[in-house]
ZAMARGU-4260 file (C-alpha; in steps of 0.2 Angstrom, whole numbers, plus 5000, padded with zeros to 4 digits):
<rodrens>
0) 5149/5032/4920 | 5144/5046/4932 | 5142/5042/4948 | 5128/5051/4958 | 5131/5065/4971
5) 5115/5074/4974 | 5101/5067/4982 | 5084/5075/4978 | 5071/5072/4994 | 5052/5073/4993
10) 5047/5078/5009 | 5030/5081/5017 | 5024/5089/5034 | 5029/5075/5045 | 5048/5079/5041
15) 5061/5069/5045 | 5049/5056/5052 | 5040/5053/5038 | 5056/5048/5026 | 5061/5030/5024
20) 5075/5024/5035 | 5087/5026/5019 | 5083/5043/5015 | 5083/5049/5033 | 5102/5044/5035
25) 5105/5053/5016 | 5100/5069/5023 | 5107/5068/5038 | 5124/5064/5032 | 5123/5079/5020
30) 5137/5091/5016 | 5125/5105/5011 | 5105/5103/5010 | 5096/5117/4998 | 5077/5121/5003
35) 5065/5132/5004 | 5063/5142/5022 | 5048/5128/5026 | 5058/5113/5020 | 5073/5118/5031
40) 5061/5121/5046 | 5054/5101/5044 | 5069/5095/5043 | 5077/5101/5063 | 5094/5104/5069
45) 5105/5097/5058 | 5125/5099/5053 | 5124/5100/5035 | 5125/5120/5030 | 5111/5126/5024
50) 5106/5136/5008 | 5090/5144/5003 | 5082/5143/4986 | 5093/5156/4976 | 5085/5171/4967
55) 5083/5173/4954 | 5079/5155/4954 | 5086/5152/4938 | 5102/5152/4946 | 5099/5135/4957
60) 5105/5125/4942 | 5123/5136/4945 | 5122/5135/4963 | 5122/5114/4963 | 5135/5113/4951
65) 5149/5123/4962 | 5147/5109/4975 | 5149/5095/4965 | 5163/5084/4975 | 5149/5086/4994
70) 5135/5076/4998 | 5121/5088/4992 | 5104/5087/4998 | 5089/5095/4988 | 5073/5096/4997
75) 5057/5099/4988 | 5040/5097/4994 | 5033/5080/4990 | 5036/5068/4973 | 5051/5079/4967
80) 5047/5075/4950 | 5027/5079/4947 | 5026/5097/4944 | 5043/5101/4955 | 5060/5107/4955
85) 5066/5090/4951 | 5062/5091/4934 | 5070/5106/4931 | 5087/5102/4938 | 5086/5084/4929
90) 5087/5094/4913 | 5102/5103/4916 | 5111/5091/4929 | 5117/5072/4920 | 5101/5060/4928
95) 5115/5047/4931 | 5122/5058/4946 | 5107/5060/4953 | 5097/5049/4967 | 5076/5055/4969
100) 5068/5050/4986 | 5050/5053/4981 | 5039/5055/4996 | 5018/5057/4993 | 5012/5071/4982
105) 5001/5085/4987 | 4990/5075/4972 | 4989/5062/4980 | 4985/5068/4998 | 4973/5078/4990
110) 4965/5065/4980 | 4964/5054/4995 | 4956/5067/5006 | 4943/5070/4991 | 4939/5050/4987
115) 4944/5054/4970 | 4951/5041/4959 | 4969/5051/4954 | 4966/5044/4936 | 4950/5051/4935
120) 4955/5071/4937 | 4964/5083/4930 | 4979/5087/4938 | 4989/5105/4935 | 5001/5118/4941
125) 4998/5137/4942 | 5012/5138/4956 | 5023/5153/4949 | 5013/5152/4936 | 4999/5162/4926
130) 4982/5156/4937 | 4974/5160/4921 | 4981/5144/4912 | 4970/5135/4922 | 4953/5143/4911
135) 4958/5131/4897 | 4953/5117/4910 | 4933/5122/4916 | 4924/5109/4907 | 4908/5103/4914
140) 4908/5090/4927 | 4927/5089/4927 | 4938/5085/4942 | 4953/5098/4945 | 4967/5096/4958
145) 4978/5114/4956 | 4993/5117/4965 | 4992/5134/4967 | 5002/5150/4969 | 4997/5158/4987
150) 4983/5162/4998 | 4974/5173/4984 | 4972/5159/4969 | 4959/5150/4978 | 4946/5165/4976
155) 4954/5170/4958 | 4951/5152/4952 | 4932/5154/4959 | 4928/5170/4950 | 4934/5162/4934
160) 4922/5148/4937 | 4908/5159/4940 | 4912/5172/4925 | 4909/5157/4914 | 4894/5153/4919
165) 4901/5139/4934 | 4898/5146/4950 | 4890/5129/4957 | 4907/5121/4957 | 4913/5114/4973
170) 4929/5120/4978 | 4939/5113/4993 | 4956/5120/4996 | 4969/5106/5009 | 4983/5115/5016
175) 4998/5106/5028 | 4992/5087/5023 | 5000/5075/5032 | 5004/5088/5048 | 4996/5089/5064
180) 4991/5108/5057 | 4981/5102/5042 | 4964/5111/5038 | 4951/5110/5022 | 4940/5123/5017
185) 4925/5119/5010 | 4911/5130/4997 | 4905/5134/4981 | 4914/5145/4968 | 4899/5158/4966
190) 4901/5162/4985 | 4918/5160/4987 | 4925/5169/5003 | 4938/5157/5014 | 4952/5165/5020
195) 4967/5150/5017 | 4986/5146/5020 | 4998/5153/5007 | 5003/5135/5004 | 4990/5125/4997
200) 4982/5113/4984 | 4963/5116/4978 | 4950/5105/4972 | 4938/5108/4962 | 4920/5100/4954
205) 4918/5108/4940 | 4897/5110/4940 | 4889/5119/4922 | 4874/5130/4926 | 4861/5129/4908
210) 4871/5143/4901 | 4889/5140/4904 | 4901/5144/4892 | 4907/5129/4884 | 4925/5128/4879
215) 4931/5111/4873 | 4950/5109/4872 | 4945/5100/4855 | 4947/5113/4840 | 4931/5123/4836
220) 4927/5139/4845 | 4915/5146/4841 | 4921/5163/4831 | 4913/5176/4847 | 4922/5171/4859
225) 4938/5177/4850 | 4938/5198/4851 | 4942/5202/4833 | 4941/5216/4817 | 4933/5201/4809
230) 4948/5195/4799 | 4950/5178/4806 | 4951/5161/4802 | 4931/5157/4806 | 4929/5142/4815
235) 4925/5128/4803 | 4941/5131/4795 | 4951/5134/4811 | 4943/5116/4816 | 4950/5109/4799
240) 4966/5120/4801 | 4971/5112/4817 | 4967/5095/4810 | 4982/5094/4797 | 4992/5107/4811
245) 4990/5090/4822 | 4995/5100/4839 | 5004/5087/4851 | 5013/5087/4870 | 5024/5101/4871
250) 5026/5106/4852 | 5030/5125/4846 | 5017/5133/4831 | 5022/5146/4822 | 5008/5157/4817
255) 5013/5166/4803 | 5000/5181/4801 | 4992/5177/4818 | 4978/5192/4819 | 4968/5191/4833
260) 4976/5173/4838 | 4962/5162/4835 | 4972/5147/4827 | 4986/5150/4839 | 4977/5149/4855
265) 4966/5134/4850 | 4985/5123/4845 | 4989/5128/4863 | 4974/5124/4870 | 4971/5107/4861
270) 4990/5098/4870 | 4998/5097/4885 | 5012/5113/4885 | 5008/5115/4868 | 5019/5132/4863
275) 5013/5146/4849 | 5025/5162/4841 | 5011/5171/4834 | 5020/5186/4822 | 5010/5198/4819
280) 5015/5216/4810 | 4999/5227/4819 | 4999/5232/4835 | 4979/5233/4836 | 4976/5213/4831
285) 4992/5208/4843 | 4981/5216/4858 | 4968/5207/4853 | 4976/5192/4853 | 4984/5194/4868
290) 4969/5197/4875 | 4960/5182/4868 | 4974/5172/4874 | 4973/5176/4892 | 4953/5174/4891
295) 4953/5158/4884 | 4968/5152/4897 | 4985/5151/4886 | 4992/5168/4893 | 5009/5161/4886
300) 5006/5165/4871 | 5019/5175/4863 | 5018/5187/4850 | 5031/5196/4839 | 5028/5213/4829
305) 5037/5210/4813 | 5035/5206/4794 | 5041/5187/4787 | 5051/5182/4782 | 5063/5192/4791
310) 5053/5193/4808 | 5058/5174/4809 | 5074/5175/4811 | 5080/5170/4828 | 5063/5160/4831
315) 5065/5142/4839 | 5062/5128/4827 | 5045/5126/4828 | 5038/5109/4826 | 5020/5115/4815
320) 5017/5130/4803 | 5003/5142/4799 | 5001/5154/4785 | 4985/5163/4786 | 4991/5180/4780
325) 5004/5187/4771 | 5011/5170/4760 | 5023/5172/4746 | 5036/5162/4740 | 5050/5170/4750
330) 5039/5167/4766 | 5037/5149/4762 | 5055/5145/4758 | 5059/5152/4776 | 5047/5143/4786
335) 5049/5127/4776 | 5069/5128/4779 | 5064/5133/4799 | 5052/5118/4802 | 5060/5103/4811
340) 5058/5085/4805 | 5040/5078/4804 | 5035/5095/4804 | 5017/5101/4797 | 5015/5115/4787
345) 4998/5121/4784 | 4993/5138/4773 | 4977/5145/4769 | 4970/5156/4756 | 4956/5168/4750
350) 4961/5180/4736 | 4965/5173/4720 | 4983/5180/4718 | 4985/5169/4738 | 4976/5153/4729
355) 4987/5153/4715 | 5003/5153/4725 | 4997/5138/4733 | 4994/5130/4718 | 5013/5133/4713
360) 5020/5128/4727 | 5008/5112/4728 | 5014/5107/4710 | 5032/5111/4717 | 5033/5103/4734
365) 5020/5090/4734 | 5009/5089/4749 | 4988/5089/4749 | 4977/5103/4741 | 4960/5105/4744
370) 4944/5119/4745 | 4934/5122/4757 | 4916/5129/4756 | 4906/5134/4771 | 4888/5138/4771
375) 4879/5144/4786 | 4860/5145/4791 | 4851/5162/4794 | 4837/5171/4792 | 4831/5175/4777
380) 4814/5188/4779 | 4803/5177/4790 | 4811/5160/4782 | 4828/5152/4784 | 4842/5149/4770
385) 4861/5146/4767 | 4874/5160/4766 | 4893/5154/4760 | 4906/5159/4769 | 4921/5165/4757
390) 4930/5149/4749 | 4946/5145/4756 | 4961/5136/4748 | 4971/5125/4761 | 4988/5117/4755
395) 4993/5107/4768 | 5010/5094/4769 | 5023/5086/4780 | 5041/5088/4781 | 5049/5071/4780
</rodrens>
C-alpha cells in the first residue's frame, strides 16, 4: 500500500497559529510548500522552498508528481476539500498518499457570522467559475453562501437578483474572517454599491418582490422564458420528458436535436453538476440556446453543430438520452450503443412518419410507450375554451 507524502493544509487568516499542533510541525518540516501569494504570506519565514500556484493551473497535478520522494506541503485556503483544490488533486493523485489537515471553511465562518444554520442554505462556488451559474439558485426566501470570484461578483450577483424581480434581497459580503483585518458589508441587492476585498464570500437572503420571476429547479418552465422560433418541447411535455430523463448528481444528457435547449438546460438545472451535449445542426437555435442557457444559469452548457448519428462520435458516454428531433433507426442504434449502464433513453414524437419509428422500435427493444395530449385554456370571443396542443408520442426505456 502507498504510503502518504503530501500533506494538504486548510489554512485560515490566523496562519500558523491557527493550525493544530500536528499540523503546524507538518508544514514546518516541509521540503517544498505549494501556495497561493496569500497562503505563502500567512505562513512566515519558513525553510521549505516555495512554489506558486502553476499556470495554467491544470499543470498543478504535474508539478506535485515531480516531487514525489519530499515532504510536500499544499496550502489551500480552509477545508481543502469543500469546493477547493483538494478535490482536484485527490482525483488524479492515489488518496492513500495523501494526509488533509482541514482547518474551518469560509462556509462555515460565514454561516456563523450570519446565525445561519449551515444545513439550512445553499452553499456554492462561482470562484473561477461563470457567476451566472448561481441564477439557477434565486428561489424565494432561500439562503446563499457564494464563494466568489473577485471584488466585482458581489455587485454582478445583486443585478441578477434585481433583474429577476429580487432586489430586496439582503446581501452581506465577509472578507479575511478569522484575521484581525476582517470586515462585512452590509445592503440590499437593488441598491447595491460597496466597494469589497477581492477575496471574499457573500451572503445572500434571497427576498421575491409580488412579481418575481419564478424559477423552480423542479422541471416546468414555463415555455417564455426560453427565446425560441417556437419549435420546442412545450412545457408540459418537457415536465414529463424530464421525468423518465430522471436527471441525478453529476450526470451527462445527450440532447439529440436540442433547438433552443429547453430540455437540456432544465436536466442541468434540476441536479447538482448535472452535464448536457446539446447537438444541434443550425446555428440560429444553438444561439438561442446558448442564450437561454446563460439566462436561466447553466452557462456550461455545450453545444455541437452537427448531424447524428455521425455528430456523436467522440461524445463522452452520457448517462441519459434525448431525441426531440431528427430520430431514425441509425440515430437510435448509435445513441443506444453510446449510453452507459442504467442509462435512460427518452424520444419524442409529432409527425406520423416520427410516431411510427417509435412504434418499431418499441416492439423491438421493449421499453414504455405512451401519448400525450395537452390542452390549454384561452380565450374564446368573450368566453373561455380548450385548445390541444399537437399530440406527442413519447417511447421511453432504460438500459439495463
Amino acid at each position: 500500500m502507498a504510503e502518504p507524502w503530501l500533506h494538504i493544509v486548510g489554512i485560515g487568516e490566523d496562519g500558523m497559529d491557527g493550525l493544530l499542533p500536528a499540523t503546524r510541525a507538518v508544514v514546518t518540516a516541509a521540503d517544498v510548500i505549494i501556495g497561493g501569494d496569500r497562503h505563502h504570506r500567512l505562513t512566515g519565514d519558513l525553510p521549505a522552498k516555495r512554489l506558486a500556484w502553476p499556470h495554467p493551473f491544470d499543470a498543478l497535478i504535474d508539478t506535485i508528481k515531480g516531487l514525489k520522494g519530499q515532504r510536500v506541503v499544499v496550502l489551500a485556503t480552509g477545508d481543502p476539500l469543500w469546493y477547493s483544490v483538494g478535490a482536484r488533486i485527490g482525483r488524479a493523485i492515489d488518496p492513500a498518499e495523501i494526509i488533509y489537515h482541514p482547518q474551518l471553511s469560509a462556509f462555515q465562518l460565514a454561516a456563523a457570522r450570519m446565525g445561519w444554520s449551515l444545513a439550512d442554505v445553499e452553499t456554492l462556488t462561482v470562484h473561477g467559475r461563470p457567476v451566472e451559474q448561481m441564477i439557477a439558485f434565486i428561489q424565494p426566501d432561500l439562503r446563499l453562501l457564494v464563494l466568489t470570484t473577485g471584488k466585482e461578483t458581489p455587485a454582478q450577483i445583486a443585478k441578477f437578483l434585481t433583474a429577476r424581480g429580487f432586489g430586496a434581497s439582503r446581501m452581506s459580503v465577509l472578507a479575511a474572517m478569522g484575521g484581525k483585518d476582517e470586515v462585512r458589508f452590509d445592503g440590499i441587492a437593488e441598491s447595491w454599491h460597496h466597494d469589497v476585498p477581492a477575496f471574499n464570500t457573500l451572503a445572500v437572503e434571497c427576498i421575491a418582490a409580488p412579481d418575481a420571476a419564478l424559477l423552480p429547479r423542479v422541471p416546468g418552465l414555463a415555455d417564455d422564458l426560453f427565446q425560441s422560433d417556437g419549435t420546442m418541447t412545450k412545457q408540459e411535455i418537457r415536465a414529463a420528458t424530464l421525468a423518465k430523463l430522471m436527471p441525478m448528481r453529476g450526470a451527462l444528457l445527450w440532447d439529440i436535436g436540442c433547438g433552443c435547449g429547453s430540455v437540456a438546460i432544465e436536466w442541468m438545472r434540476a441536479a447538482r453538476y448535472a452535464r448536457a451535449i446539446g447537438i444541434e445542426p443550425r446555428a440560429d437555435r444553438r444561439a438561442m440556446a446558448a442564450a437561454n442557457a446563460l439566462a436561466l444559469g447553466v452557462p456550461k452548457l455545450a453545444l455541437v453543430d452537427g448531424t447524428v448519428p455521425a455528430a456523436l462520435d467522440g461524445l463522452a458516454a452520457p448517462d441519459a438520452i434525448f431525441i426531440g428531433g431528427g430520430l431514425s433507426r441509425p440515430t437510435f442504434e448509435a445513441a443506444w450503443d453510446a449510453l452507459r449502464p442504467l442509462g435512460r433513453l427518452v424520444a419524442n414524437a409529432v409527425t406520423l412518419e416520427s410516431e411510427a419509428a417509435l412504434i418499431a422500435l418499441h416492439k423491438a427493444y421493449g421499453g414504455d410507450l405512451v401519448k400525450l395530449s395537452v390542452h390549454r385554456a384561452s380565450p374564446v370571443g368573450s368566453l373561455t375554451g380548450w385548445r390541444p396542443l399537437m399530440p406527442v408520442t413519447q417511447w421511453s426505456l432504460v438500459k439495463r
